[in-house]
C-alpha positions in Angstrom: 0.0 0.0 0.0 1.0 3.2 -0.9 -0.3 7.0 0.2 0.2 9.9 -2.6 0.0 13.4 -1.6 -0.3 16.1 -4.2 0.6 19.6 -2.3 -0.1 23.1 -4.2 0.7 24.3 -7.9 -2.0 24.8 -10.6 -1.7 21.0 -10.9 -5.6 20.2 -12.3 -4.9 22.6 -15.4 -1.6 21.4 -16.1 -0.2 19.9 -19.3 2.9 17.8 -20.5 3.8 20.7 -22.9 3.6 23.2 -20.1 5.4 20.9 -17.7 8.5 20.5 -20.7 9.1 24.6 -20.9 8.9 25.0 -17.2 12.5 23.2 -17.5 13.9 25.3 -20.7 15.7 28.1 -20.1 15.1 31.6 -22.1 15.5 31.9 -25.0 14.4 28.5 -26.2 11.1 28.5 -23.8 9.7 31.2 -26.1 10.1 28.8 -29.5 8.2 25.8 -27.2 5.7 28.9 -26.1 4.9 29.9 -29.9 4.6 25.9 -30.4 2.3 25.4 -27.7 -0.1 27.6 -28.9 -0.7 26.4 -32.8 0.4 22.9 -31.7 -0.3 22.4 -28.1 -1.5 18.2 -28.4 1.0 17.5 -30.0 4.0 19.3 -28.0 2.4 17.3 -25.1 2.9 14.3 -26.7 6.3 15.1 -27.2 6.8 15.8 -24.0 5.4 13.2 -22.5 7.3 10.5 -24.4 10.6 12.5 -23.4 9.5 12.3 -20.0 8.7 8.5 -19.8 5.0 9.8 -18.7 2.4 7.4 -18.2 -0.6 9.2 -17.2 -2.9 12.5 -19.4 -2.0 15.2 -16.7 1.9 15.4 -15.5 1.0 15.9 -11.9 -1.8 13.6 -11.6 -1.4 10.3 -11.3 -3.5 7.4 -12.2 -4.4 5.6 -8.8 -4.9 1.6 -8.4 -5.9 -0.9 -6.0 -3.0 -0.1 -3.9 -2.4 3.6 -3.5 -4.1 5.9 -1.7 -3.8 9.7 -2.9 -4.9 13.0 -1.0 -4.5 16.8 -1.8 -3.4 19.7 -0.1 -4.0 22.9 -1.3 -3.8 22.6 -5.1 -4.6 25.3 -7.9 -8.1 23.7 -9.6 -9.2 27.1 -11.3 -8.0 25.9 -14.8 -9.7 22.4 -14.7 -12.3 23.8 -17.1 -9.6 24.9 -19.6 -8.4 21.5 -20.3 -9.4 18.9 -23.4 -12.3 16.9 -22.8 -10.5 13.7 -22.2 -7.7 15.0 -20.6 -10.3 16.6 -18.1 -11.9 13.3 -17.6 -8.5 11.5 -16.4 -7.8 14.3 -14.2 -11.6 14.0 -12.4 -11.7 10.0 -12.6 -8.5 9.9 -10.2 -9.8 12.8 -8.2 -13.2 10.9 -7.9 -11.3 8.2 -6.1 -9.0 10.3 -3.7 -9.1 9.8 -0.1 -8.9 13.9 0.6 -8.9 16.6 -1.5 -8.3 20.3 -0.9 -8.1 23.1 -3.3 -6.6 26.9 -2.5 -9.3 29.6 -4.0 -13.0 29.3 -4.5 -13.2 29.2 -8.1 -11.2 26.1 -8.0 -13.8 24.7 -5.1 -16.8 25.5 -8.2 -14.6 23.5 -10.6 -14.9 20.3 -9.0 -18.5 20.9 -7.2 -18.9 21.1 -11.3 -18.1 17.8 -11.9 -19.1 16.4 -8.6 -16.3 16.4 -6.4 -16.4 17.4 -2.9 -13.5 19.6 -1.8 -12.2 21.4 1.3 -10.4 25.3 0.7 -7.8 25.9 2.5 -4.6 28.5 1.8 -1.4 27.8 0.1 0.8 25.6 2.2 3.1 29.2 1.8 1.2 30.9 4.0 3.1 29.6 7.1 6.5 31.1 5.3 6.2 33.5 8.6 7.2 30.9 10.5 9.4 28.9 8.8 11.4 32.5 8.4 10.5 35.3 10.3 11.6 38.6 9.4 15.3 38.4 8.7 16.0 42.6 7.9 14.2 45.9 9.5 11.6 47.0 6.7 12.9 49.9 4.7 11.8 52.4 2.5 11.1 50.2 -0.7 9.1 49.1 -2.5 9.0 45.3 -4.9 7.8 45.3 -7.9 8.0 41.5 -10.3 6.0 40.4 -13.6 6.1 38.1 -16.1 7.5 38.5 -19.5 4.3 38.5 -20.9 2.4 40.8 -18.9 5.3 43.2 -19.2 5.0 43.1 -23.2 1.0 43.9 -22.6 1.1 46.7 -20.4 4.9 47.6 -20.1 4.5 51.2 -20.8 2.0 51.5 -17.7 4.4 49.4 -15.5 7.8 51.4 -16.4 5.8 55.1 -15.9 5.2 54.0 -12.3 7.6 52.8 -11.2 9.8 55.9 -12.5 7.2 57.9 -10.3 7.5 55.5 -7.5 11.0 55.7 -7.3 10.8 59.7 -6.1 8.6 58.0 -3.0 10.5 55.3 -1.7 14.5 55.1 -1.2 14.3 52.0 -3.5 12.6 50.3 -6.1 13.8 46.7 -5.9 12.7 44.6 -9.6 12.4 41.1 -7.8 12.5 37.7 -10.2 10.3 35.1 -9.1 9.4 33.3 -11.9 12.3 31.6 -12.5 11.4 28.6 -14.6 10.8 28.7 -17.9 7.8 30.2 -19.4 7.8 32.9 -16.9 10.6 34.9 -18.4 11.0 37.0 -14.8 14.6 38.2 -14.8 14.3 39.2 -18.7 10.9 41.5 -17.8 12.9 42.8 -14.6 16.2 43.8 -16.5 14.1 45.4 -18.8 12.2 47.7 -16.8 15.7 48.3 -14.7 17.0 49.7 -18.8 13.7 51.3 -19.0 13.4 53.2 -16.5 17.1 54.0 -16.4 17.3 55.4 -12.3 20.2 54.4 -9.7 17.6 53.8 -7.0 16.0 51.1 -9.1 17.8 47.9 -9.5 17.4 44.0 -10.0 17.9 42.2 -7.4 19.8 39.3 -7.4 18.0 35.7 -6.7 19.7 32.7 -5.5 17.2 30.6 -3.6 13.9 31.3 -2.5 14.9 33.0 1.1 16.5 36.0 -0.9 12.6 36.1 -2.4 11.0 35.9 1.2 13.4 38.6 3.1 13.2 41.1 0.1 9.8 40.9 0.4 9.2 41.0 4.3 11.6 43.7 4.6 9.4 45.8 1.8 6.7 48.8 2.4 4.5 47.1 -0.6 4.7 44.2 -3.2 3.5 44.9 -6.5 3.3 41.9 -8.8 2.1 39.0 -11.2 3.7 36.1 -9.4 1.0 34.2 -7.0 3.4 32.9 -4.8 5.0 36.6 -4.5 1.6 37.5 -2.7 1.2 35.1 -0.4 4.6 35.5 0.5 3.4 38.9 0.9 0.0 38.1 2.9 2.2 35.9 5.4 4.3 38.9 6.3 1.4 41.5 6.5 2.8 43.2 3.3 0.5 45.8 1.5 0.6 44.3 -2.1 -0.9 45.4 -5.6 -2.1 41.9 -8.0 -1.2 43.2 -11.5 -4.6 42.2 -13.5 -5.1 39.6 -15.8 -4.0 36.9 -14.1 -7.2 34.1 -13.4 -5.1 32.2 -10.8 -3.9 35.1 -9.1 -7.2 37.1 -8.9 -8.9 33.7 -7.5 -6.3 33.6 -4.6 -6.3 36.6 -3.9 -10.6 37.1 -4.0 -10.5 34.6 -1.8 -8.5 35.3 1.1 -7.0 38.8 1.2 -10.6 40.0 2.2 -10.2 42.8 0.2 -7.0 43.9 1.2 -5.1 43.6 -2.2 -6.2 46.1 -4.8 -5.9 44.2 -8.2 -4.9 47.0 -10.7 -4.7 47.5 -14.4 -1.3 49.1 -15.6 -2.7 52.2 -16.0 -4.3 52.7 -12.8 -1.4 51.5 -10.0 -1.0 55.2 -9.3 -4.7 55.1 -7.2 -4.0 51.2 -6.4 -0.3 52.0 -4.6 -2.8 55.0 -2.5 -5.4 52.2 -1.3 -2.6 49.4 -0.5 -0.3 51.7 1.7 -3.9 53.0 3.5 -4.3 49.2 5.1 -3.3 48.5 8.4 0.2 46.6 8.9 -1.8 45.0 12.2 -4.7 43.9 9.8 -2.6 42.4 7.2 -0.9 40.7 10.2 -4.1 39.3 11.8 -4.7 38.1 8.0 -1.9 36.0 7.6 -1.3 35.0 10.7 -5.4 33.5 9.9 -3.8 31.5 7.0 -0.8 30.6 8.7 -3.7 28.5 10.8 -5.7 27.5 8.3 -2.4 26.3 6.0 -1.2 24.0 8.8 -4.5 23.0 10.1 -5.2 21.6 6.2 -1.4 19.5 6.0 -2.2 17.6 9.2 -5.6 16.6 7.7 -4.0 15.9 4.5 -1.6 14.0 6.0 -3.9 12.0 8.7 -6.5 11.4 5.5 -3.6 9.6 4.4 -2.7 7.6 7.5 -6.0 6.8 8.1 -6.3 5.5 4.4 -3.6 2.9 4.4 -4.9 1.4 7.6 -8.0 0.9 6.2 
């Protein structure tokens, strides 16, 4: 007997191809982007021959007499986006889990859709707090981070304001956190640094994902595309900004910032930066320290689902 425990990640939506340029490195993720989109089927069968894969869905395993799978906290919102068939795989092995729990509430509609009960519950990342409290004194900066792509959309917007942000705070700090490839983070990040062309703001340098947390903590407000960027954020009672256009994101984040984090269209981050540095450090505080609860409280039951599974 064997217990399987699938923990966080947009894992429902997820394909081979997507799984194959989350490994490439830049430039050659952009070729397997452009291929994904006129070609998608087929790069995932590509991928998952290379791969040795077994199964539709890369993160989803298909479940026999002698396993026993739960979930903690996984991404579910882009179930609906998936081929029919590929879709069906993904619910037939969820039908037969022991536990499932999914992290926003339009991933929780997903699977009521297809009849599957769920339990919500934050990102496991929400006790990052703990594991690593505060590590500098917060200073007079402020993160910003996007994407590659949302920084070709609305780039324009995005370099304006920070040029004006940088005569508020002592620093604007261009944080990569998208690392893998698809994201395109540290190409989006040097490019605003060239664009906006001021000593005060600067890339910072990434080596492991503390450098992500204490930049973070140690910041006045995060403004950003990356998910995992604001609930680093939430954890540390950091005023934050969600960049729009981002489904996962915007699910998270309508779900448990109660209306904390403005989610802000390029052109309006100016009004969005007023209402995020009007909330209440304590609040935000409260907040995560609220999901820090709810995170843990969700592992154990993943975990004892699990347990409780294998001795039956």
């Amino acid at each position: 007997m064997r217990g399987i425990v699938i923990g966080g990640g947009e894992v429902l939506g997820a394909r081979w191809g997507e799984a194959l340029i989350s490994q490439m490195k830049s430039p050659w993720d952009l070729g397997a982007l452009a291929i994904n989109k006129v070609a998608g089927r087929a790069l995932d069968g590509f991928a998952m021959r290379r791969a040795g894969g077994r199964t539709r869905s890369p993160f989803i395993p298909q479940i026999g007499g002698q396993q026993r799978l739960s979930t903690n906290a996984i991404g579910a919102s882009s179930l609906d986006r998936l081929p029919a068939e590929y879709r069906q795989s993904v619910v037939s092995t969820l039908q037969r889990a022991s536990y499932v729990s999914v992290r926003d509430e339009v991933g929780l509609e997903r699977l009521r859709e297809v009849g599957i009960g769920a339990t919500l519950a934050p990102d496991s990342v929400a006790v990052l707090a703990e594991l690593r409290p505060p590590r500098r004194e917060q200073g007079e900066s402020m993160v910003v981070q996007c994407s590659r792509s949302w920084l070709r959309r609305d780039g324009r917007s995005l370099v304006a304001f920070v040029r004006e942000a940088a005569r508020q705070f002592e620093r604007v700090e261009l944080l990569p956190i998208g690392l893998a490839g698809g994201h395109g983070d540290v190409e989006a990040m040097r490019a605003v640094e060239r664009r906006v062309g001021l000593d005060t703001v600067s890339v910072t340098p990434v080596s492991s994902i503390w450098d992500i947390a204490d930049t973070i903590s140690s910041s006045q407000v995060f403004v950003g595309t990356s998910l995992h960027g604001h609930i680093s954020a939430m954890a540390y009672g950091v005023p934050s900004i969600a960049l729009a256009g981002i489904s996962k994101l915007e699910a998270y984040v309508n779900t448990w910032a109660r209306g904390d984090v403005p989610i802000s269209e390029g052109a309006h981050l100016e009004s969005a930066l007023e209402r995020a540095l009007t909330r209440e450090r304590s609040i935000l505080l409260e907040n995560g320290q609220r999901l820090a609860s709810l995170a843990a409280r969700s592992t154990e039951n993943t975990l004892s689902s699990v347990a409780i599974s294998l001795r039956d």
